[in-house]
C-alpha positions in Angstrom: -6.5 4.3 -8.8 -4.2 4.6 -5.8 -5.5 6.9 -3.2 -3.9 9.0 -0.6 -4.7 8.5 3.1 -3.8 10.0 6.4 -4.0 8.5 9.4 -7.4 10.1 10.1 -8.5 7.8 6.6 -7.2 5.0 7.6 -9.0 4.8 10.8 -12.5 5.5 9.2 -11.4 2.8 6.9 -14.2 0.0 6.0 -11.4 -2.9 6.5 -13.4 -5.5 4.7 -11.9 -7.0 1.8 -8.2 -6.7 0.6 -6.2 -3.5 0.9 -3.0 -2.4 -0.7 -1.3 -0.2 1.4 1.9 1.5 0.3 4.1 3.2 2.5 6.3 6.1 0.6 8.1 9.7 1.2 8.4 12.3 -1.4 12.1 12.3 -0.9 12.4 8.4 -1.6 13.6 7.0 -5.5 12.4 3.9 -5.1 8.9 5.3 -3.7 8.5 7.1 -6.9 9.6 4.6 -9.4 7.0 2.0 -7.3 4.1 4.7 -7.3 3.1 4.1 -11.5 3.7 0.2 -10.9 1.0 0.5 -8.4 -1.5 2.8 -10.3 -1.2 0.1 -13.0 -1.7 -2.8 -11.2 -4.9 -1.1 -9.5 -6.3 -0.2 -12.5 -6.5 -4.0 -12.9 -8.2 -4.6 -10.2 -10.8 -1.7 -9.9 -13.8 -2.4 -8.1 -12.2 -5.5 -6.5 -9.3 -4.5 -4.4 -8.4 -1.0 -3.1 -5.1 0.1 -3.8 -3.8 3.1 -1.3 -0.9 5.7 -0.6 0.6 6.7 2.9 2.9 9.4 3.2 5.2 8.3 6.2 6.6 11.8 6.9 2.6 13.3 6.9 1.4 10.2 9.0 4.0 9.0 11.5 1.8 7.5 14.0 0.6 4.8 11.1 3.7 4.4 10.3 4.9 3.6 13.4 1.9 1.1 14.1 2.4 -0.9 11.1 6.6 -0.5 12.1 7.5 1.1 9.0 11.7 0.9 9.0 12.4 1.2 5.3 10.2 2.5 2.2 8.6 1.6 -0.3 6.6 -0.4 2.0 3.8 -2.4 0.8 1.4 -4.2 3.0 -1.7 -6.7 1.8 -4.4 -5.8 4.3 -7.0 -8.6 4.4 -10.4 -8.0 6.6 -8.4 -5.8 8.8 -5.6 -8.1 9.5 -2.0 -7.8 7.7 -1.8 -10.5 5.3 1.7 -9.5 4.0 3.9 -6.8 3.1 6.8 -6.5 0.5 9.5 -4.3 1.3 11.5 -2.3 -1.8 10.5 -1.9 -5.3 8.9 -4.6 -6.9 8.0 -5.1 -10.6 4.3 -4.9 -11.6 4.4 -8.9 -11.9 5.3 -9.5 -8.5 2.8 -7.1 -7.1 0.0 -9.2 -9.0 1.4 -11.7 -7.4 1.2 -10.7 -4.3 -2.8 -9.5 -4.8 -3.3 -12.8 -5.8 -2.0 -14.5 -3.3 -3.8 -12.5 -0.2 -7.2 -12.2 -2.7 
């Protein structure tokens, strides 16, 4: 399951372990055709990785700190630190990938 964060969330955040952070606005194609491929790919991983959803236009100031140009926006969070991020819509594949990889 893909939860919704604010900025307020994030910073009470345990950062242990791998996060998926996506970046996305209400008003963005791409953000919505991204937001089931995500839900799916976290249902895989439940219990093991924690998949999450930031609305740039309710949380600017996170935005801004992780220098959010361009959504979708994905970033691999890893004990706190940013492991990686994917920018644009991605197939479900390539986001496993991805998990893998930073895991």
């Amino acid at each position: 399951m893909v939860k919704k964060i604010s900025e307020k969330d994030y910073a009470a955040m345990n950062k242990s372990g791998l996060k998926v952070i996506d970046f996305s606005a209400t008003w963005c194609g791409p953000c919505r055709m991204l937001a089931p491929v995500l839900e799916q790919v976290s249902e895989k991983y439940a219990g093991s990785v924690e998949f999450y959803n930031v609305d740039v236009d309710e949380s600017p100031k996170l935005a801004e700190e992780f220098n959010i140009m361009s959504v979708p926006a994905v970033f691999f969070i890893k004990d706190g630190a940013v492991a990686g991020s994917n920018i644009g819509f991605v197939p479900a594949d390539r986001i496993t990938e991805l998990v893998e990889q930073f895991k």
